[in-house]
N, C-alpha and C positions, 0 to 999 in steps of 0.2 A: 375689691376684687369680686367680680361675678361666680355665681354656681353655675358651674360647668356641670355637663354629663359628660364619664370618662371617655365617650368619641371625640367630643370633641379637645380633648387634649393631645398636646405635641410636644415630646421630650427629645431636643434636641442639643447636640453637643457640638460646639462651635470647636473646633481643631484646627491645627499647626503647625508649620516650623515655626520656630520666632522669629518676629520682624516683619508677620504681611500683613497686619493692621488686621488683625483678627481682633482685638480687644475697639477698635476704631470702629468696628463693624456692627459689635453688642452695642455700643454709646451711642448707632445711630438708629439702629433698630428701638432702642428706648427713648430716642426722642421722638421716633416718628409716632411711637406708642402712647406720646402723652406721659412718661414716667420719669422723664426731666425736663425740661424749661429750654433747657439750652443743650447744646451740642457738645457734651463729655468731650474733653481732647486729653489725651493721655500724653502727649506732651508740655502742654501748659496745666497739667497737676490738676485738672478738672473730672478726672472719670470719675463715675458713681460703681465702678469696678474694680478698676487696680486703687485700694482704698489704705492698704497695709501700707504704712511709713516704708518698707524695704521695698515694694512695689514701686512708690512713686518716687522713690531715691533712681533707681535703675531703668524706670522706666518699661516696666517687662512684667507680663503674669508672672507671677510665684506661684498663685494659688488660687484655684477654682472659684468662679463667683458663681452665685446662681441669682438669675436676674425671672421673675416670673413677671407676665404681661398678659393682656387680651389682644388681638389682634381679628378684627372682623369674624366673631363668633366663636374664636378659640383662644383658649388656654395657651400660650407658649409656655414651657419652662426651657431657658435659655442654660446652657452649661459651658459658660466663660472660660475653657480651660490655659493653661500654660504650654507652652511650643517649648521651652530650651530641654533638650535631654535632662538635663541638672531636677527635671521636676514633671519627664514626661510620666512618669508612674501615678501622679497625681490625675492626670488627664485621662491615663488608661483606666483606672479605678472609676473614673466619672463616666466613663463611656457605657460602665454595666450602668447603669442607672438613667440610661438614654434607652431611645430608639430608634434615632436617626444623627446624624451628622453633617454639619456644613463644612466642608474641608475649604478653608480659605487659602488663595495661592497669592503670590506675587507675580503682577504682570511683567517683571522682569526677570526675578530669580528662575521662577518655574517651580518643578514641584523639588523639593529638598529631600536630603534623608530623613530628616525626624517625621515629613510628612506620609517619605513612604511604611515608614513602621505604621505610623498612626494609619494607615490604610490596610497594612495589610491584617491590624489587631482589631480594627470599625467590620472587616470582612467576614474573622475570626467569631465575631462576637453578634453577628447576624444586622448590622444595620443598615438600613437605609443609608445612602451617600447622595450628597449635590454638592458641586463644586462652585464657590463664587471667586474668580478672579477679579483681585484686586489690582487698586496703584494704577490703573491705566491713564492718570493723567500723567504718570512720570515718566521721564526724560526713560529712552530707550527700550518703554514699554512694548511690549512685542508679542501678542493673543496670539497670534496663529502660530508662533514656538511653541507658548505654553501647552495650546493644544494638542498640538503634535507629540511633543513628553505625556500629554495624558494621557493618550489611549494609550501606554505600557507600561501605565500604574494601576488599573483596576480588571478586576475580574469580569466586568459587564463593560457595556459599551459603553462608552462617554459621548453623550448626543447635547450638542450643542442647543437652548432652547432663545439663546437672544444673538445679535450681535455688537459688537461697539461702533457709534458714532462718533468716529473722529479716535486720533488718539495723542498721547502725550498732552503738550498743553491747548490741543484742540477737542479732547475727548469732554464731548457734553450730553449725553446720552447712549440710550440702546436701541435696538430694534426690536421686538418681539416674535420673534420667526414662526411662531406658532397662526398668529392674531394676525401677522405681515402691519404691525404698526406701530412707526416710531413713536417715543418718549424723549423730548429735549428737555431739560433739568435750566431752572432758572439761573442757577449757580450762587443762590443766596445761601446753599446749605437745609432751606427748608425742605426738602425732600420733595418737593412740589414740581411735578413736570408736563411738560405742555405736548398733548397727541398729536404726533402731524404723519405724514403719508412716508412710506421707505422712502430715504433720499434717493436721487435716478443715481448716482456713483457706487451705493451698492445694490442697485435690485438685481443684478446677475448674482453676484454672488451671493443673496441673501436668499434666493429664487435656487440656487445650488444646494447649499447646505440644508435650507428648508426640508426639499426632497427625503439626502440622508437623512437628515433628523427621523422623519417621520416612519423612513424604510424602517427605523430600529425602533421607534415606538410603536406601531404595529403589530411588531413581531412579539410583542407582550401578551397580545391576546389574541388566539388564533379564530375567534369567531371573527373576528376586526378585520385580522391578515388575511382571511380569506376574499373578506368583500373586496377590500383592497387590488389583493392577485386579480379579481375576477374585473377591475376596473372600476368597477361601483365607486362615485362618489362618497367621500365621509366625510361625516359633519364633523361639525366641534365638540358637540359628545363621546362620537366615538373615537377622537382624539386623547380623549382628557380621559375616559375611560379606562384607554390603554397605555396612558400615560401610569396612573394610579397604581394598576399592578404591576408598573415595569419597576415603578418606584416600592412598590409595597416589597415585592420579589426579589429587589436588588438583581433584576434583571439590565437597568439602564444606570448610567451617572447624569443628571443634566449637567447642565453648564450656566452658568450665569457671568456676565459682568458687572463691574461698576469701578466706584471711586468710594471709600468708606469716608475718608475726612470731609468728602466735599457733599456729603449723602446722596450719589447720585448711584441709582438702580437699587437702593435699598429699599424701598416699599414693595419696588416687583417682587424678591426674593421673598421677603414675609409675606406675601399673597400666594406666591407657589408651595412658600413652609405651611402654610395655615389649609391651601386647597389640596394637596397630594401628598405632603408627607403622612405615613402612618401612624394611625391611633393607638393608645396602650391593648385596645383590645383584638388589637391586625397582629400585636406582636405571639411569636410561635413561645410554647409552652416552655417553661423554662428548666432546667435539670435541679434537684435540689434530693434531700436524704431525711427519711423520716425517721422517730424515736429511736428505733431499731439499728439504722443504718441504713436500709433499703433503700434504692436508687427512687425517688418519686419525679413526676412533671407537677408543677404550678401553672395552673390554666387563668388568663388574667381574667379573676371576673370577680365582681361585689359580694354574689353571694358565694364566694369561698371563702374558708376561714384567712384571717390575717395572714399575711408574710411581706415581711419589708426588709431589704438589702442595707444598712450604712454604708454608704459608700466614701465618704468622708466626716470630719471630724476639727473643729475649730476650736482649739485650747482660748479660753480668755482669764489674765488672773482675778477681773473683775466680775464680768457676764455667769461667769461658769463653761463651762464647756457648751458647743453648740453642737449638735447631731442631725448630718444633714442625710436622708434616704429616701429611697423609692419607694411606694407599695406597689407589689409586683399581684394581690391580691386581696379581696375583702375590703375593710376600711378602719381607721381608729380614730378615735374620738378625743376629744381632749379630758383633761381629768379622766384617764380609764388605768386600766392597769392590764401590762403582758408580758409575755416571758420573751428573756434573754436567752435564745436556745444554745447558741455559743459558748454562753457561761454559765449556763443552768441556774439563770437568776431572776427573779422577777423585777420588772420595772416601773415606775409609778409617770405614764405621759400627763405631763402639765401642759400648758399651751403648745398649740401647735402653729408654726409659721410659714408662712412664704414669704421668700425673701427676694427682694431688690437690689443689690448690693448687701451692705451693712444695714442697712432702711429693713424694717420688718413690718407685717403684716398679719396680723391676726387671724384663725382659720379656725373654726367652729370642728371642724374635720378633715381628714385626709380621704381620698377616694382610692381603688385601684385606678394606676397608673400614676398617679399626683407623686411628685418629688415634695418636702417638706423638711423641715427642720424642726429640731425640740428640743431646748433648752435643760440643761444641769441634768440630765441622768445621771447613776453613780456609779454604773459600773461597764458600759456601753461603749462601743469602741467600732473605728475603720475596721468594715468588712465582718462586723456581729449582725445575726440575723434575728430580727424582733420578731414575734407571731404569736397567734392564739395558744393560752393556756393550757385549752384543752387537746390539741394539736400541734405538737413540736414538731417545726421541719427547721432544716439548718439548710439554705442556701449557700452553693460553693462557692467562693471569694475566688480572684482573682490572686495566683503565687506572685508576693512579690518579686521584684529582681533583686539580685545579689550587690552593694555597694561597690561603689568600682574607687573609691579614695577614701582614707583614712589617718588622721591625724589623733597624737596624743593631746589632751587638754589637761590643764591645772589652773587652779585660782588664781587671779592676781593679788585676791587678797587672801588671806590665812584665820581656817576654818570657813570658810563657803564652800567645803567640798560636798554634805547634804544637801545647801541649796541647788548647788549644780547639778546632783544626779534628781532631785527632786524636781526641777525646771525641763532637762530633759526627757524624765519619765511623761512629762505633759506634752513635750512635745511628740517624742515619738507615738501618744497616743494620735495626734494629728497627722503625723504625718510618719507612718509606719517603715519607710523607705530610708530615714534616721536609722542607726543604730549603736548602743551605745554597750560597752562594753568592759570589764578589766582584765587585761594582759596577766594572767595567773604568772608567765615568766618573766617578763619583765616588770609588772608592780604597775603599768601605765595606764589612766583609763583614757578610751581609747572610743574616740566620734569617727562613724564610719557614715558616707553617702554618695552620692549620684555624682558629685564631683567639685570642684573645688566651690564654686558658685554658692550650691546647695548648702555645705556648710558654712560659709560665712552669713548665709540670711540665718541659721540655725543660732548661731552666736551673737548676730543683732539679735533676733529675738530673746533666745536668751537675755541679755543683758536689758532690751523695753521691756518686754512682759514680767521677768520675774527677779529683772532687778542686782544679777550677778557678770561680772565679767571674769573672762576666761583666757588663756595665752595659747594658744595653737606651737605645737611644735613637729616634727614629722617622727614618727613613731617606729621606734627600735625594732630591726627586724628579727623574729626569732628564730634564731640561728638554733642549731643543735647539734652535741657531739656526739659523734659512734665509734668504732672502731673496724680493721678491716685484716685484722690478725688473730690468731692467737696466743696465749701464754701463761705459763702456771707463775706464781709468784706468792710471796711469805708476808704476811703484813704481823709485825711483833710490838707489842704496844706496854713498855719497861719501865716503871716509873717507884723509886723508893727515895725518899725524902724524910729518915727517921720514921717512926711507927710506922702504922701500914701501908704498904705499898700498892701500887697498881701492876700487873701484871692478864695479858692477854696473846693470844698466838694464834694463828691460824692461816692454812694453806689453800689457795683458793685458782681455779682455774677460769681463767676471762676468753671465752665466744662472741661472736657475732652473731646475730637472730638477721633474718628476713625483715627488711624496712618496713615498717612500719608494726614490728609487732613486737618493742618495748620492753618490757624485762620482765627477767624469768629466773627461779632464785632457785639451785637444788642442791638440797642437802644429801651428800654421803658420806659424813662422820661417821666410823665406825669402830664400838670397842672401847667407845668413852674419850677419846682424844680431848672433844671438846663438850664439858658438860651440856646435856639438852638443855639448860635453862638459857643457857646462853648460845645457842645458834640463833634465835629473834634480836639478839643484839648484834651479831655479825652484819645481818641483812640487815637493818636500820643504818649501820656504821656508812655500806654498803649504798644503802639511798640515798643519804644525806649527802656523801661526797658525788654521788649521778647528780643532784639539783647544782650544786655549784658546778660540774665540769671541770676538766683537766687544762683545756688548750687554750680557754677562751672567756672561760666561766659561762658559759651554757649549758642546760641539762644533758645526760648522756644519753641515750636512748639506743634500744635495740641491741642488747647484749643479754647474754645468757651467764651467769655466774652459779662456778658449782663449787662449794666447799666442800674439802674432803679430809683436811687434817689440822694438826694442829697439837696446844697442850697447852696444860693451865696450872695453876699455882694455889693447892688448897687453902691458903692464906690471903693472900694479894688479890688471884683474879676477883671481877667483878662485872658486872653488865656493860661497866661506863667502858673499861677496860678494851671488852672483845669487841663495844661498838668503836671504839680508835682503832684496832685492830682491823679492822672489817674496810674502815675507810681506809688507812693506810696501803692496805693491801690492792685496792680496788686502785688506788692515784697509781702508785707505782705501774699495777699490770697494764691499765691504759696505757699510759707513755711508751710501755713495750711493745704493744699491740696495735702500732700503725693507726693510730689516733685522726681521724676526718673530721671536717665541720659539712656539716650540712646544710642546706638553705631553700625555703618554701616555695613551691615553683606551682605558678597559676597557670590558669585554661583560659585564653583571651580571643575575644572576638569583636574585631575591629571593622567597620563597615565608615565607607568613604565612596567620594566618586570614583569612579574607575581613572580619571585623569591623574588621581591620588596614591593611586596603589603601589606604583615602583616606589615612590616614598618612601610607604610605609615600610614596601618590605625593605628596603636598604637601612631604614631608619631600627626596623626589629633583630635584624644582622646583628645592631651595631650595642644592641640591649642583652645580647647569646638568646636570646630568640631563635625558637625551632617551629617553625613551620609548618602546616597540619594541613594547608587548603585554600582554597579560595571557593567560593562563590557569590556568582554573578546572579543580581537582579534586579534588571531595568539597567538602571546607569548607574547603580549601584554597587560597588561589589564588599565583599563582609573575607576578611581576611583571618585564619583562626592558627594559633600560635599559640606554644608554650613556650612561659617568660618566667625568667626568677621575681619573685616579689621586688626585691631590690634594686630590680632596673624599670619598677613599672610606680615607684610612689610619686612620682610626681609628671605622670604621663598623660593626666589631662591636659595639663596650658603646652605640653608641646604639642601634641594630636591638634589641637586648635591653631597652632600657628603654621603648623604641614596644611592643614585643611581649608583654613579662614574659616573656622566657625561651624564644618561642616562634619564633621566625622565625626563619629559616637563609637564606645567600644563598652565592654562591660566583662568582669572576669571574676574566677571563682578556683580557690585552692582546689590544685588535684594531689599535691605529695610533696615527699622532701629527698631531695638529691643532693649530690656531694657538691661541692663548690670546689671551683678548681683552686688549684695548688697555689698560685700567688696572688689569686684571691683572697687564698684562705689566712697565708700570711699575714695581708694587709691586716684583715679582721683581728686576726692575735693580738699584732701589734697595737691596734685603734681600744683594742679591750686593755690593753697595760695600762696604758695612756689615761684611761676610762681610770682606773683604777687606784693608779697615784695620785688625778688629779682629786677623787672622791676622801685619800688619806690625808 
């Protein structure tokens, strides 16, 4: 790998829906680069990218590659991400660590939902965008659809800079609409193509679009647009010019064609990444917080002190951990030592890399702007900010999203429960959008993520990397009991069995408190009723029978208990005594007290095509789904609903089968409601059943 000066570096993030040969795209980009031999197919198990066993099982990014190359005087770093919602957190994480982006489309599908989040969080996050429509050799490929969809996906104007020669299985090159000259592609796959004249079938229309194109590239730079207005000829400078800041400004989107398997228009595309994408040092100041707290900017430049982003995280049980980040400023050396300002730790840097896939590459230094990787830190993690010792800033991480499926897991074999929570500790360091949990009420430990997909590669891995397997089951909903009455009631707790006896009494009044605000204990014994020692044994008596529950055996919650009388046995009574006494009393008053189950009801946000929508909502009716909204954008619309937890655990593979693949949704506890009446029954009933079958 050549020393680069950080202009000429280009941090680019290759994005997605999954399925438009975006990973087809990197494996030709690196053949054309000279960084393999042959032409990666991710179908015949050949990429130098999708390298992980679970990858090339499925066929489908999992997990960000980062592929570094030269290409005619510059630096790429390539950011391989994943398209399936199931791992698009992965990609958005990689995008801080970008400065531009290749939004690859399907010259069939068009642009999808997962692409348009991915556009609207690339826009969020200040990058650059160019679009390369792919698959145009396939059956019903259709560019000027695709087009048409594009301009009401981006904030700037989408200016066409090529067009296709031919299409389906006549498509054998582009045009150039800039240059006005075509490229025909040999069709060996060598990325080799032959210059010849616009064919005469499209010079109208290439003679058309040309015009627009340039109407909107002009208007980038107003010294440009003026000459322009005024008629003045422009050269090709002041094209490319004005092309640079439209790009730099994310004033414009271009547009690109090709065929990724067949490598055809993929050299043009890395001539236009390499000549107009933005350098680390074009990108604006970054937001970040120094020792103190204080709001600071990170200006990208060598001589500032360090500051580097993690953006990702590669668990190996063998390698050690790989840590792969930006430097956003300054530089770091290998053999050096910096602080962990996230963990208030120092860190000791060993080698530093660039990486090719899995292939690594040795690096005497990191620059500002340079993405890198560095092997077995010990305490470093997705989304910790590395920097100068003497200088702590702490760059703001990206909020992960909230897990939208979750499953209880247990060993198959007996004692691997350490290994398992010790496996997943490593992997959520990887990939932080895991989460792993233990159900304090039901006793469950409990694997949460992005959706059913995500955790089963969580569970392959698991079991290749560190060696345990584990049984997926769907995890108990936690219910809860209240009450919706009230009632005084005697709990008397009478126990003589020869010598000493047990003896406890006490009169106790059972409320309802306000949802969500749990229990509340008050004592007005008055006059000695019930000795002071023993009111803390009442209220113990009192909690223990709240964790088991009356109706269901679930906690009780949100009740007020006030004790107020009672008597005792200067002989008999005893702590043990007033605490039966306390629970006694507590079962009974519930039962009296109009007894409810309660059940966790989420905040859901569902985004589908608009062709989708009566689906869903018929389909959310049919879940007691209430209904909060709609909105529309583009062809999208995002539908937002509260659901009980229990009509939503297994509502990813139906969302997918209403959609074909298309719809994403994501949800986050808001509270806990009553559950209706012969719901609530069933629930009793499933708990009896639960309960015999456990005796």
């Amino acid at each position: 790998m050549s020393n680069f000066n950080v202009s000429d570096i280009r941090n680019v993030a290759l994005i997605s829906h999954v399925g438009t040969g975006k990973t087809s795209l990197a494996e030709a980009m690196l053949f054309d680069a000279g960084q393999n031999t042959r032409l990666g197919k991710v179908d015949q198990e050949s990429s130098l990218l999708d390298f992980e066993p679970e990858e090339i099982k499925r066929r489908n990014t999992i997990s960000t590659s980062l592929a570094s190359f030269d290409w005619k005087g510059k630096r790429i770093n390539l950011l391989d991400t994943p398209g399936s919602p199931n791992f698009a957190a992965d990609a958005r994480n990689c995008m801080q660590g970008a400065d531009s982006m290749v939004l690859v489309i399907d010259a069939v599908d068009g642009v999808k939902i997962q692409s348009s989040k991915f556009i609207k969080q690339a826009q969020e996050l200040g990058l650059s965008i160019i679009v390369f429509i792919n698959k145009l050799e396939r059956e019903n490929a259709n560019y000027k659809a695709v087009l048409e969809n594009l301009g009401n996906s981006f904030e700037a104007s989408t200016v066409p800079v090529q067009l296709p020669i031919g299409q389906e299985a006549s498509f054998k090159g582009v045009v150039d609409l800039l240059a006005q000259k075509g490229y025909v592609f040999e069709g060996d796959e060598s990325g080799k193509a032959r210059e010849t004249e616009v064919p005469a079938e499209l010079k109208e229309e290439v003679d058309a679009i040309r015009e627009s194109s340039i109407e909107s590239i002009v208007e980038c730079d107003d010294e440009i647009l003026e000459k322009y207005l005024e008629g003045q000829d422009l050269t090709d400078e002041d094209i490319k010019k004005a092309m640079r800041e439209g790009v730099k400004n994310k004033q414009i989107v271009p547009v690109f064609f090709g065929a990724a398997t067949k490598n055809i228009g993929v050299t043009q595309l890395l001539d236009f990444m390499a000549e107009y994408l933005p350098s680390p040092l074009e990108k604006e100041a970054i937001k970040a917080k120094d020792a103190s707290g204080a709001e600071i900017e990170i200006k990208p430049s060598e001589s500032e002190p360090l500051s580097a982003l993690v953006f990702k995280t590669i668990a190996d049980p063998y390698a050690g951990q790989l840590t792969i980040m930006r430097i956003f400023s300054g530089s770091m050396a290998s053999d050096s030592s910096v602080l962990n300002s996230s963990k208030e730790s120092k860190e000791r840097i060993g080698q530093i890399l660039h990486l090719v896939g899995k292939k690594h590459e040795p690096a005497v230094k990191a620059v500002t702007g340079d993405i890198v990787a560095v092997a077995k830190l010990k305490d470093t993690h997705t989304s910790d900010t590395l920097c100068d010792e003497k200088k702590a800033v702490i760059i703001e991480p990206l909020k992960q999203p909230s897990p939208v499926i979750s499953f209880a897991i247990k060993p198959k074999s007996k004692g691997d429960e350490d290994k398992i929570q010790s496996g997943l500790r490593r992997l959520i360091e990887e990939d932080p959008t895991l989460q792993s949990s233990r159900d304090a009420q039901t006793k469950e430990m409990i694997l949460s993520g992005m959706g059913q997909v995500h955790l089963d590669v969580a569970i392959e891995k698991l079991k290749r990397k560190f060696g345990v397997e584990v049984l997926l089951d769907t995890p108990k909903i936690p219910y809860k009991e209240t009450i919706n009455g009230d009632t005084k009631v005697q709990g008397k707790y009478k126990k003589q069995s020869g010598g000493k006896g047990q003896y406890g009494d006490c009169w106790i009044e059972i409320h309802p408190l306000e949802r969500g605000k749990g229990f509340e204990y008050v004592d007005k014994v008055v006059g000695g009723a019930i000795p002071r020692q023993y009111i803390p044994a009442v209220e113990n008596g009192i909690k223990g029978a709240m964790e088991e529950g009356v109706l269901a055996g679930y906690p009780v919650v949100d009740v007020q208990i006030v004790v107020y009388d009672g008597s005792f046995h200067p002989v008999d009574s005893s702590e043990m005594a007033f605490k039966m006494a306390g629970s006694m009393a507590f079962k009974k008053g519930v039962l009296e007290a109009n007894p409810v189950i309660l059940e966790p009801i989420m905040y859901v946000e569902i985004t589908v095509p608009e062709e989708n929508v009566g689906d869903i909502m018929g389909d959310l009716n049919g879940r007691r789904g209430r209904m909060l909204g709609i909105d529309a954008e583009g062809a999208t619309q995002t539908v937002k609903a509260e659901i009980p937890m229990a009509e939503m655990l297994r509502y990813a593979p139906d969302l997918n089968s209403m959609t074909g693949g298309a719809g994403v949704f994501s949800m986050e506890f808001v509270r806990y409601e009553e559950v209706p009446a012969h719901l609530s029954q069933k629930i009793i009933e499933e708990s009896k059943v639960e309960k015999e079958e456990a005796h």
